[in-house]
N, C-alpha and C positions, 0 to 999 in steps of 0.2 A: 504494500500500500504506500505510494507516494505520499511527502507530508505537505501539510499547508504553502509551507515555504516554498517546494518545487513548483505545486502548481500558480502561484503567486506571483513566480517566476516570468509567466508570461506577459502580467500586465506591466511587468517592467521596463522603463523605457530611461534612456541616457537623464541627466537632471537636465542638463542645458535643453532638452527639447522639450520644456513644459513652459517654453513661451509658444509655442506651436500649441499648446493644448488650450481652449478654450474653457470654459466655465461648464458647456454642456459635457464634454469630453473628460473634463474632469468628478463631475457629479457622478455621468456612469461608470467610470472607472473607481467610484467609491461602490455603487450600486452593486456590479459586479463584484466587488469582495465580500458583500454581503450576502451577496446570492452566495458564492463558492464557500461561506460559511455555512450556510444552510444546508446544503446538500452535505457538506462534508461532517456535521453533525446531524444530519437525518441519516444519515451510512453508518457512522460511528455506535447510534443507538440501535441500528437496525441489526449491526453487526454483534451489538452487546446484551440482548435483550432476547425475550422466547419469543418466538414470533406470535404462535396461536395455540390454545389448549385447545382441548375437543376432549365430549363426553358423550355415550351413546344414546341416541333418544330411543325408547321403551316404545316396541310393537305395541297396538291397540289386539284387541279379546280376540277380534275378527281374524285378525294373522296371528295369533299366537293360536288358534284353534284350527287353523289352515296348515296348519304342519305334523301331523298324527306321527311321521314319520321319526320323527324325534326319539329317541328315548337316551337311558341312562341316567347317571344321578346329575342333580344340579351342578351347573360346571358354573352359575353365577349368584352371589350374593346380594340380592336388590332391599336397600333400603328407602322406600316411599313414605314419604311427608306427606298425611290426609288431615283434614282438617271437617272436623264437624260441629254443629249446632250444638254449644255447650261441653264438648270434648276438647282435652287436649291434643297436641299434635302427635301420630304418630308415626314411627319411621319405616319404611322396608329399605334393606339393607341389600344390595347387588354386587358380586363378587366374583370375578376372573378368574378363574382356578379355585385354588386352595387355601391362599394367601388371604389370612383378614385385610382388611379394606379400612381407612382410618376414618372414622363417618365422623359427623359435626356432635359435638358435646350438644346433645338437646334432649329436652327431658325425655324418655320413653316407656313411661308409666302407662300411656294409653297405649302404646302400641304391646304391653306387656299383659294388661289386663284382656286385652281383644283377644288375646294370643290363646286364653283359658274360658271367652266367652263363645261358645255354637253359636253366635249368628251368623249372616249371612253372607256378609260384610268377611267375616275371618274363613270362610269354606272360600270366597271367590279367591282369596290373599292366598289361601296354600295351592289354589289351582293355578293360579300365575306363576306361584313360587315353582310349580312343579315345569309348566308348558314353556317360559319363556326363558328360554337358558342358552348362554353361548357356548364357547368352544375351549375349553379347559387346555392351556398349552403350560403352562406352568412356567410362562414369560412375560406373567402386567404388565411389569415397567416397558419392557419391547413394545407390548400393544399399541400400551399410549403413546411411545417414541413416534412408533411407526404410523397412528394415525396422525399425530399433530404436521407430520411433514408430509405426506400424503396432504392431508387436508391444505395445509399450509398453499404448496402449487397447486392443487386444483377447486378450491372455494374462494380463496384473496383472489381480485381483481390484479389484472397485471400491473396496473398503474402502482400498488399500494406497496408492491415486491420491488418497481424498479422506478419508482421516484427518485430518490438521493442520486441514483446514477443518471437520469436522465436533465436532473435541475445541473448538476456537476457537468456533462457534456455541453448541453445550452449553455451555462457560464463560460468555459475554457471557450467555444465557438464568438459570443459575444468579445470576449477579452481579446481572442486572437485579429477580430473583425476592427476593430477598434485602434487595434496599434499596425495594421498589418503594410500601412503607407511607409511606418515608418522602419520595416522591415525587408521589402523588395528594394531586391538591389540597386534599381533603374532611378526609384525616388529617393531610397536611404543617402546614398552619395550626394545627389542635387540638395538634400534638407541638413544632411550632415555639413555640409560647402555652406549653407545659406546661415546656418545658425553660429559657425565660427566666425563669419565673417559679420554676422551681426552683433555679435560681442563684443568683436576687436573696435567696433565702429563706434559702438555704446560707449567702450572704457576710454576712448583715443582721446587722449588732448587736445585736437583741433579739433575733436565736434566740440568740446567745452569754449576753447577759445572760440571759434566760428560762433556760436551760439551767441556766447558773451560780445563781440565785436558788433554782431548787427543790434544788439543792444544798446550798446555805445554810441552806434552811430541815430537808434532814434532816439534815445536821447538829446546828443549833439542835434539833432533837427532841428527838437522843439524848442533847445536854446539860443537856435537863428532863427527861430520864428519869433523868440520874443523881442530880439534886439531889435526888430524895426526894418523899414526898408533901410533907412538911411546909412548903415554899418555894410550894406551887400557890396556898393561899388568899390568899400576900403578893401574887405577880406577873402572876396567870392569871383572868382575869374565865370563871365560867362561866356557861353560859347557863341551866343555872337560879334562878339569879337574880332575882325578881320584886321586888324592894322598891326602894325609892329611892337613887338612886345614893348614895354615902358621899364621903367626902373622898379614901379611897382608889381610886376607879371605876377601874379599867384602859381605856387608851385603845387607839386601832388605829394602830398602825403604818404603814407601806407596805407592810414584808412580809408582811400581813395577821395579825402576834400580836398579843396584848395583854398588856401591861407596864403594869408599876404606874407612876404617875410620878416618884416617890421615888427608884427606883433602876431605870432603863431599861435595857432589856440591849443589849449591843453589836451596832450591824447593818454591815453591810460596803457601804462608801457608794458602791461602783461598780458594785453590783446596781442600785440606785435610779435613779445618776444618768445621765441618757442624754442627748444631745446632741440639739436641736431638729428639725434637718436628720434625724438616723436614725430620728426620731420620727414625720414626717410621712414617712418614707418606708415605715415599717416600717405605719402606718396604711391607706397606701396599698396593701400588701404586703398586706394582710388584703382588702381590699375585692376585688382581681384573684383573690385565690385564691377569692372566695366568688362571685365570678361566673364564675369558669372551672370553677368547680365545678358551680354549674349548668348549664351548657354542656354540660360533656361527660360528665355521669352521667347525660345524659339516654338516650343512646345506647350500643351495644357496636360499632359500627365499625370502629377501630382494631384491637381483640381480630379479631375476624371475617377482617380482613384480613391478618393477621400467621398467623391459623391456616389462612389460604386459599393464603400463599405458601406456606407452612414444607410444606401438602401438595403442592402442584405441584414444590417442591423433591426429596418423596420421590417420589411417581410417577415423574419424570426421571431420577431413579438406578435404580428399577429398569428402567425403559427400556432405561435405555442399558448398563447391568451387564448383561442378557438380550441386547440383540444386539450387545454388543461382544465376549464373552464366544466366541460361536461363530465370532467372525473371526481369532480368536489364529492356530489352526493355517494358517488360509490365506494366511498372510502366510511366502514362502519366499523362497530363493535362486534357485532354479532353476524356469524354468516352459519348456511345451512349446508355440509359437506354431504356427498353421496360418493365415498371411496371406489366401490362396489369390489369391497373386501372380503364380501359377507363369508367367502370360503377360509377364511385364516380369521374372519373375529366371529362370525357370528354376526354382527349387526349390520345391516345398510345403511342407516342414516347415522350422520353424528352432530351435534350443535356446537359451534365452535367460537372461540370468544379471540380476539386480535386485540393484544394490548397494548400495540404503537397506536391503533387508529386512530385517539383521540390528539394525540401529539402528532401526527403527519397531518391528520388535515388542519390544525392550526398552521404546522411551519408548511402547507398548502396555499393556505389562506393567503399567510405572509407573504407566501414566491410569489404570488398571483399580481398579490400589492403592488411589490417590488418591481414586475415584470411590468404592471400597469406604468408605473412614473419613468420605467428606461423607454418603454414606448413612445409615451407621449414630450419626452425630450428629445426622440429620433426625431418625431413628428417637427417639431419644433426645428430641429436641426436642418432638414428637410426643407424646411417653410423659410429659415436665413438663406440655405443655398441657393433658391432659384428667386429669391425676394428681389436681390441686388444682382446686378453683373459682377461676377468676383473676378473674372478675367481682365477684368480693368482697376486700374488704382489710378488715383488720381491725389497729387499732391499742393490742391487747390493752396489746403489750409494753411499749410508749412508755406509756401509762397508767400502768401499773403503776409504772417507774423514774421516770415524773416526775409535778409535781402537778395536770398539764393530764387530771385525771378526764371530761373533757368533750369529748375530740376523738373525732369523733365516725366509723364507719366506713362507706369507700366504698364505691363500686359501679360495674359496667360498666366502662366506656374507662378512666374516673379509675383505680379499682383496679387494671386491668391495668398502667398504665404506673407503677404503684405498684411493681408487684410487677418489673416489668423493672428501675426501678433500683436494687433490692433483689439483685439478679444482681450491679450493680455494687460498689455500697457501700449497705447499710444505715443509716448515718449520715444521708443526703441523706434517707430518710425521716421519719426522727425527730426532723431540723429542718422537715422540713414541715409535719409535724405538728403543732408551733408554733401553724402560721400556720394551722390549721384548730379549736382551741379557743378559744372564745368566754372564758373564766378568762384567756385568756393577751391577748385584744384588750381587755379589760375592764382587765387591769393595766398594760400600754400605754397605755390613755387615765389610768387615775389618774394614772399618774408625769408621764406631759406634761400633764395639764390640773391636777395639783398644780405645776408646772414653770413655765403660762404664769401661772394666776390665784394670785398670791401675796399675803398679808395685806396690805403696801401698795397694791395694785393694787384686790381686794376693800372697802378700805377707803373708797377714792376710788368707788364706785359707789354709798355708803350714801348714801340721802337721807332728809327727813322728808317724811311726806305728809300729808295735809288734816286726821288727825287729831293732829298732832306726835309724830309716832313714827318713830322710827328703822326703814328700811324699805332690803331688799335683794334685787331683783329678777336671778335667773340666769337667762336665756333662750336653748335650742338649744345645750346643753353638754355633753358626753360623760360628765358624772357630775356630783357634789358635788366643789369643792375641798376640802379639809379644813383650809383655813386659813379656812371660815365659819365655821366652831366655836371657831374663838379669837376671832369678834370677840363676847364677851361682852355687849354693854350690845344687842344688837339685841332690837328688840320685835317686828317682821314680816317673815316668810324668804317670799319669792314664787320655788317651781322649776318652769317651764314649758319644755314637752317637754325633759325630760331622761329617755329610757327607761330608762338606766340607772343613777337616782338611790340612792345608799344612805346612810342615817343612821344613822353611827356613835357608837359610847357617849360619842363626845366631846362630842353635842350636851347631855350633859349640865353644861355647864361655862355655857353662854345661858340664866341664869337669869332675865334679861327678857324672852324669847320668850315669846308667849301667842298668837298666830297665823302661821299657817299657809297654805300655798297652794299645792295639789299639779293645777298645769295640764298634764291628758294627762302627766302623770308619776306611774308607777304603782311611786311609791316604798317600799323594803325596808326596814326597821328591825332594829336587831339586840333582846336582851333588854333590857336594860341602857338603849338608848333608849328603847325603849318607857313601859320604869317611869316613864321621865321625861317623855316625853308624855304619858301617861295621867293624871299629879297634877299637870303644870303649863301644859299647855297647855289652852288657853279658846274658840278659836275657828281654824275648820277649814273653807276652800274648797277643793272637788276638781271638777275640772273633765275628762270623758272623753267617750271617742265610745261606748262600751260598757258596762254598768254593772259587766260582771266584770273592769275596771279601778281599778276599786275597793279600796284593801288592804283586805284581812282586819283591820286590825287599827284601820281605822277606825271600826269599831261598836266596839269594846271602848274605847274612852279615856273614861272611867266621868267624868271630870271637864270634858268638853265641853260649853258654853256654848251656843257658835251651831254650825252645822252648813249649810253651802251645798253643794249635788247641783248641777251644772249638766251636761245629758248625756242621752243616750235611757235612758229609763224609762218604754218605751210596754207596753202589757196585757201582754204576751208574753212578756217581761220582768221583772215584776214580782218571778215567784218567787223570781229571784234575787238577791233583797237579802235575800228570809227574815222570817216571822216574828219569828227572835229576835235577826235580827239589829240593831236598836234599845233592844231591851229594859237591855243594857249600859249606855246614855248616859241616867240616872239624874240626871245636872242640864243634861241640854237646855233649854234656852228657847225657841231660835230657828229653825225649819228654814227651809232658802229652797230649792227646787225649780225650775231650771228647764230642760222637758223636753216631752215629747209625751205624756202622759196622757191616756187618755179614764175612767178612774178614781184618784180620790185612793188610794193604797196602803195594803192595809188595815194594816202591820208599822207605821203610823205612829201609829197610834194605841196600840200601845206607849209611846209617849213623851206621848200624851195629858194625864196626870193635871198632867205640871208644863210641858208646851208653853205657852211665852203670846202666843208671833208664828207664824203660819206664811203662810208666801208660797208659791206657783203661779203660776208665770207659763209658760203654755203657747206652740206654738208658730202656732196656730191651729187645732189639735186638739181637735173640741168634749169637753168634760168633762160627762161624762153623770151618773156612778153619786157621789153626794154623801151617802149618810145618813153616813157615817163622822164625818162632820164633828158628829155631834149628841154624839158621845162627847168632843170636846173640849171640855168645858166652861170649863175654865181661860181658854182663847185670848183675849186681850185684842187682838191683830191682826189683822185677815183681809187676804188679797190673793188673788184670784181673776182673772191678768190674762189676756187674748187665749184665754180658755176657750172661746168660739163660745158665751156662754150667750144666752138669748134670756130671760129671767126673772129676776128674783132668786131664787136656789136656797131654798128654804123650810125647808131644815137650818139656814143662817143662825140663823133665829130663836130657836132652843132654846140660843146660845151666851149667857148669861145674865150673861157677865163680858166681852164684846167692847165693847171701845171705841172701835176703829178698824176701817172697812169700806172696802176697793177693791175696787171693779168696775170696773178701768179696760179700754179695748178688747175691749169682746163687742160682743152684738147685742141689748143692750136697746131694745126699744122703749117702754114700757109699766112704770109702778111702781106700779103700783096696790096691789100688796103691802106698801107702805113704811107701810101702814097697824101693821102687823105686828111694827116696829122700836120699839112703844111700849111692847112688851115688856121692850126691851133699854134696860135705865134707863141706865145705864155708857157708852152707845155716845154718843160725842163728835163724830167725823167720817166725814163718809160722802161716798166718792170714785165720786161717775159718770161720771165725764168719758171722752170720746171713744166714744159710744150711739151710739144712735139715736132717744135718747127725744125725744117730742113738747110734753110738758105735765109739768107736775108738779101730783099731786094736794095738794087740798086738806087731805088728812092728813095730811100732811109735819109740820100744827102739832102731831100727838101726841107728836113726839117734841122732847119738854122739854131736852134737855138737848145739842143737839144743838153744834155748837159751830164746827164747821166742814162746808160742804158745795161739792163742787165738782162741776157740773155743765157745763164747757166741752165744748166738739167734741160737742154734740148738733146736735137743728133743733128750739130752741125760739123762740118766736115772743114770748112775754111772760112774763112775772114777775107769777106768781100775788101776791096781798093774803098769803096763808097763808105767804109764806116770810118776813113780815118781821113777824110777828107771834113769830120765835123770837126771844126776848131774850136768849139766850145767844148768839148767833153773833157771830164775831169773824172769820168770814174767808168771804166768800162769790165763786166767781168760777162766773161764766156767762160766759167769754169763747168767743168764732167760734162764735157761734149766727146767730139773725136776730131780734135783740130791737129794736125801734125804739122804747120809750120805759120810760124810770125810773121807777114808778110814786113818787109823793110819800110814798108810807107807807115808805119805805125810812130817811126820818126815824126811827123806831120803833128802828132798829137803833142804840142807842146804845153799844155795846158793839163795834160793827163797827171793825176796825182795816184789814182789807184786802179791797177792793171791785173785781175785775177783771171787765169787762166790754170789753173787746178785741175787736175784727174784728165788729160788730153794725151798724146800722143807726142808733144813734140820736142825733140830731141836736140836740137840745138837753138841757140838767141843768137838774133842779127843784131850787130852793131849797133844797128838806129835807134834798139830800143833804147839803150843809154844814151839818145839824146834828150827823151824826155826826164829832165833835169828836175821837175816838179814832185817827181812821185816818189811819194811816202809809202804805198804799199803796194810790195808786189809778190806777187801767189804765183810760185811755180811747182809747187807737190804736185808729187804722183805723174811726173812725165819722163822721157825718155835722156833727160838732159844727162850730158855725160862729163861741160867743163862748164864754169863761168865766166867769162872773159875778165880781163883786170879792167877792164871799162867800167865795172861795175862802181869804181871809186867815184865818177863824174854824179853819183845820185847822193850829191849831200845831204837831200832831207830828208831819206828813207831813215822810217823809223821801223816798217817790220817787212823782213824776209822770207818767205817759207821756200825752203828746199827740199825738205825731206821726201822720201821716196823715189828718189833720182836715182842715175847711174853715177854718181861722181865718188872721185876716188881722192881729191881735197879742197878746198876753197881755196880763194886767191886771199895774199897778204895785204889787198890793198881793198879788201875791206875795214881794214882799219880806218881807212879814209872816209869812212860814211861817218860824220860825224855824229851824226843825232842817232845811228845804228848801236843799239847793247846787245847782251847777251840775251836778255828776256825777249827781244823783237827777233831773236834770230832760231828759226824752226828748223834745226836742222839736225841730222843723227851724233852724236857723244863724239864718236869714234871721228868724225869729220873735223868737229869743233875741235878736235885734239893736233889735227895736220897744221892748224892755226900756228904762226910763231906766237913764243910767248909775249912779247909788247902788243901784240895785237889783242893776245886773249885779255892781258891787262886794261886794255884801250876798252873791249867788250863786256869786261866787266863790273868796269864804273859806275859810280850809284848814275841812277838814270833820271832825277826825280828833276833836276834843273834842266839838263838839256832839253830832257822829254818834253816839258810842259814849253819850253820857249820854242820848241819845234813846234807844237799844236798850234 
């Protein structure tokens, strides 16, 4: 026999999930122990106690006269209680064998005198005595044994044999019905997950602080409601606003006001201050909730299951309220047995007495009770579940009393088991709450990433870069610290991925900022900043995967300079930047684009009239549709890179003020067009390098004024007469072609300062080159060169050499004579620089830092 304890065992359920148990859930889970007490004490008694006695009830004259067959001596002893008009009682005495019989102490004086009186009365007594006799086995005690169990199964109702057991099954069914959500594996894990994390949320220190903070701040309301309007324009920045900040600008707080700086209002410092450990734990606390949230709102399972017990729970009561109901009255004292033993006692009938009956049908009664109040709290149970939609939650209330305007409401599982520990306490919701507003994870990170990145800290990360300016790169940070806005003297802020970047009015205090760099960070500005971007910032890189990453309020900063797009802006796309939206940026110079275009944008030509660079640099995307470009007239830059173009574009030519042309990385073959650039009086440098081109035509000499031309990473074979008849040119590089010889007319190029001809084929230098007396660098790796002439002395303002890769077997001595030439400008193998005399190596060894700079 199992004990109390075991079977008790099942309504057992973890502590921590009796915030999931309601008040009904709870009740029948009392109910149910009392029920499983009642059976388990209607067993206990049943199991300790006689079940039924039985005694045999006495043939009438009629059947004791209907048995002639009978004979031998009385095998029973009957004592009969008659009772007559003036007499006392007397007894007849009935007796099973041979054994006296222990009959009731009662007087027997009348049945003694009747015994010695001939009446008529005492002849019928010895006729009985003689005719009604049973069966002499010389085993009473067995008789009786064996009819009281006998009787026991076949006169007891079965209800009366197997109550205790049947109230004990219906208990342990109801207990198991009841807990049984909280036992499949499918719900246990989602409620196990749901109830840790609700705990961690209830104890966290930010739901306290959060709690307390928006407290604070209604407070702080009602106490600028009472100062008046008059106190708003000294302490309160509003956001209409547009002009340039003043001396007075209101800065932002933590608590998110704005206070003048003159006279700050008091903030209460154990809202702000939170301890690192509860910081990374309560961050932590944000993330579990937002993936347990996707998790179980994907589903209603939980609900399903909890509405699938709570029914088998009411079915079961009325079950068992219908057939327990009709077994009240058959549970008696007395019942009428018919063994049909008669061949082993002698009697058919026995009268039999049940001395639980009175005690079962009370703890009957009771179960019944019992069973009525679990019923009617199913019922009840029933009547909550489909009263409301539990599949939805809604965090009207918590909105309203706090300033988490953004949490947001559930559904499915999540909302159900919202709404169960809403049964228990309400509270437990409204700190979860918390932890489902993105306002309340956003002020979490300022406080800790204002916490960890503080002005010393900040300070030590400013460096200068190549162009000597003060530069401060944030990378993968949960926001802006606001301690970058006190370091004043910075001139380049770089925020790369920070989603959640904001630029408060304090950035008006950097009055050295003039650029800007928003990587994949699709940073907010308040009013107040803005004004201040828009009149003092000059240049603007944005860096996105989308172009509606883009702020808004980057076309509007009316006093932008340069402007860098780097990010898809393919056809598709386009319309979303907008016609107007360029028209704003009124002092653009500079656009740099780089993207996947198969057309130049036409909103860019908005900025046409005063554009004077624009850059494209594609991603190998050919660039088809180009008239747009004939409306830039201004443009003094072009860059046209990895377009797939296969031609010079012929819009090119109408640009009447270009001075500078890149075609780097297409699919030029052929410039026969270049005829065309004679046009373009202004154009100075013209960038082909990395084609396909084969030859360069002979018309290359119309353009006069050319000044620089780079033609490396084609498959050119030689060096037309026509390219060295341009006497402006100061810088020409044909390096990694297949050129195997210098034509001597390169003499001609007196103006030439830098001459790269790298990775070719050619194997010896003509004389002329040392006439051009100008140049400072000359690139000869990787060719077949095998001496260098001592003419090489005549180039006094070379300052860098490459030789390396060559056939040569020493230098000449009369590189000494380069005098701006060191060892650092000279590219050449160890073992070469060794053939050197030593006054030369000395001469090439000298500090370089005077000559160097007076040669530049």
């Amino acid at each position: 026999m199992f004990t109390l304890a075991e079977v008790a065992s099942l309504n057992d359920i973890q502590p921590t999930y009796r915030i999931l148990k309601p008040w009904w859930d709870v009740f029948m889970d009392y109910l149910a122990v009392v029920m499983l007490m009642v059976a388990i004490f209607a067993g206990t008694m049943q199991l300790t106690k006689d079940q039924v006695v039985c005694l045999p009830v006495l043939q009438s004259t009629v059947n004791s006269k209907a048995q002639p067959g009978m004979s031998g001596k009385a095998d029973f002893t009957t004592v009969e209680t008659t009772t007559g008009q003036g007499e006392e009682a007397s007894v007849r005495t009935v007796s099973f064998g041979s054994a006296p019989t222990v009959t009731p102490s009662i007087p027997l004086s009348r049945a003694t005198s009747s015994h010695y009186q001939p009446t008529e009365s005492g002849q019928e007594l010895k006729k009985e005595q003689k005719d009604s006799l049973g069966r002499k086995t010389n085993l009473d005690f067995q008789q009786y044994v064996f009819i009281n169990q006998m009787c026991y199964h076949l006169a007891l109702p079965w209800y009366s044999k197997y109550f205790p057991y049947l109230v004990l099954i219906h208990t342990i069914i109801l207990i198991v019905s009841s807990n049984f959500w909280f036992k499949y594996p499918k719900t246990c894990s989602k409620i196990e997950h749901f109830v840790s994390i609700l705990g961690k949320c209830f104890e966290s220190p930010w739901t306290t602080k959060a709690l307390s903070e928006t407290a604070c701040e209604d407070s702080e309301e009602n106490k600028q409601r009472l100062t008046g309007a008059q106190s708003l324009p000294k302490y309160v920045s509003t956001s209409s606003d547009e002009g340039s900040p003043s001396a007075n600008t209101p800065m932002i707080t933590k608590s998110g006001f704005k206070f003048s700086a003159d006279k700050p209002m008091i903030e209460v410092p154990s809202v702000t201050i939170l301890d690192k450990k509860d910081g990374e734990q309560a961050k932590a606390l944000f993330e579990k909730v937002r993936k347990f949230r996707a998790h179980v709102e994907d589903s209603d399972l939980i609900y399903k299951l909890y509405v699938g017990q709570t029914v088998i729970k009411t079915v079961k009561f009325i079950f068992i309220l219908c057939y327990t109901a009709n077994f009240v009255n058959t549970i008696s004292f007395e019942h009428i047995c018919n063994p049909k033993v008669e061949h082993l006692i002698g009697y058919t009938q026995f009268e039999c007495t049940h001395n639980m009956a009175y005690m079962l049908k009370k703890l009957l009664i009771s179960y019944i009770s019992l069973i009525c109040v679990y019923g009617f709290i199913c019922l009840y149970t029933l009547f909550w579940l489909f009263r409301i939609p539990l599949k939805e939650y809604s965090f009207e209330k918590v909105r309203e009393e706090s300033s988490f305007s953004d949490i947001p409401d559930v559904k499915n599982d999540f909302a159900f088991l919202l709404h169960m520990v809403d049964q228990y306490d309400q509270l437990y919701s409204k700190r979860f709450g918390v932890f489902l507003s993105e306002v309340s994870e956003n002020k979490l990170r300022e406080i800790s990433l204002n916490h960890e990145w503080t002005f010393e800290k900040l300070r030590q990360h400013v460096s200068r870069n190549a162009q000597d300016k003060q530069e401060l790169h944030l990378f993968m940070l949960s926001g802006v610290p606001d301690a970058v806005f006190d370091l004043t003297d910075l001139d380049v802020l770089k925020l790369e991925l920070i989603p959640e970047a904001k630029i408060p009015a304090k950035i008006s205090q950097m009055t050295n900022l003039q650029e800007l760099h928003l990587c994949h960070c699709p940073a907010k500005v308040e009013q107040t900043a803005f004004s201040f971007l828009r009149d003092h910032l000059r240049c603007l890189h944005v860096k996105f995967t989308d172009v509606a990453e883009i702020p808004a309020w980057v076309y509007l900063l009316k006093n932008l300079r340069e402007l860098y797009l780097i990010g898809n802006l393919n056809s598709e796309n386009n319309k979303m930047i907008g016609l107007e939206s360029l028209r704003e940026l009124r002092h653009l110079k500079i656009l740099y684009v780089k993207s996947n275009l198969t057309k130049i944008p036409p909103n860019i030509t908005d900025v046409a009239p005063h554009l004077t660079k624009l850059v494209i640099l594609n991603d190998g995307t050919k660039l088809v549709v180009l008239n747009s470009l004939k409306k830039m007239t201004n443009v003094a830059e072009l860059e046209l890179q990895n377009c797939e173009l296969e031609r010079i574009p012929h819009a090119i030519f109408s640009l009447s003020n270009l001075q500078e042309l890149d075609l780097k990385s297409n699919s030029i073959r052929t410039i026969e067009e270049i005829i065309s650039f004679q046009h373009l009086k202004r154009l100075t440098c013209l960038k082909l390098w990395h084609n396909k081109i084969v030859n360069i035509p002979s018309s290359i000499t119309h353009i006069k004024n050319l000044e620089s031309l780079y033609l490396s990473n084609n498959k050119l074979e030689s060096l037309p007469a026509a390219v060295f008849s341009l006497q402006k040119l100061r810088c020409l590089d044909v390096s990694y072609n297949s050129i195997a010889l210098i034509p001597a007319e390169i003499g001609l190029l007196q103006n030439l300062q830098h001459f790269h001809i790298t990775g070719n084929k050619v194997d010896t230098l003509p004389k002329q080159l040392f006439k051009c007396v100008k140049l400072r660098t000359l690139s000869l790796g990787q060719n077949c060169i095998t001496s260098i002439p001592d003419k090489v002395s005549q180039l006094l303002q070379l300052t860098h050499l490459e030789l390396k890769g060559n056939c040569l077997e020493y230098l000449p001595a009369t590189l000494g004579q380069c005098q701006l030439l060191r060892k650092s400008g000279l590219v050449v193998e160890d073992h070469l620089f060794d053939t050197l005399p030593s006054k030369v190596k000395e001469v090439l060894n000298q500090d370089t830092s005077i000559p160097f700079a007076n040669g530049i």
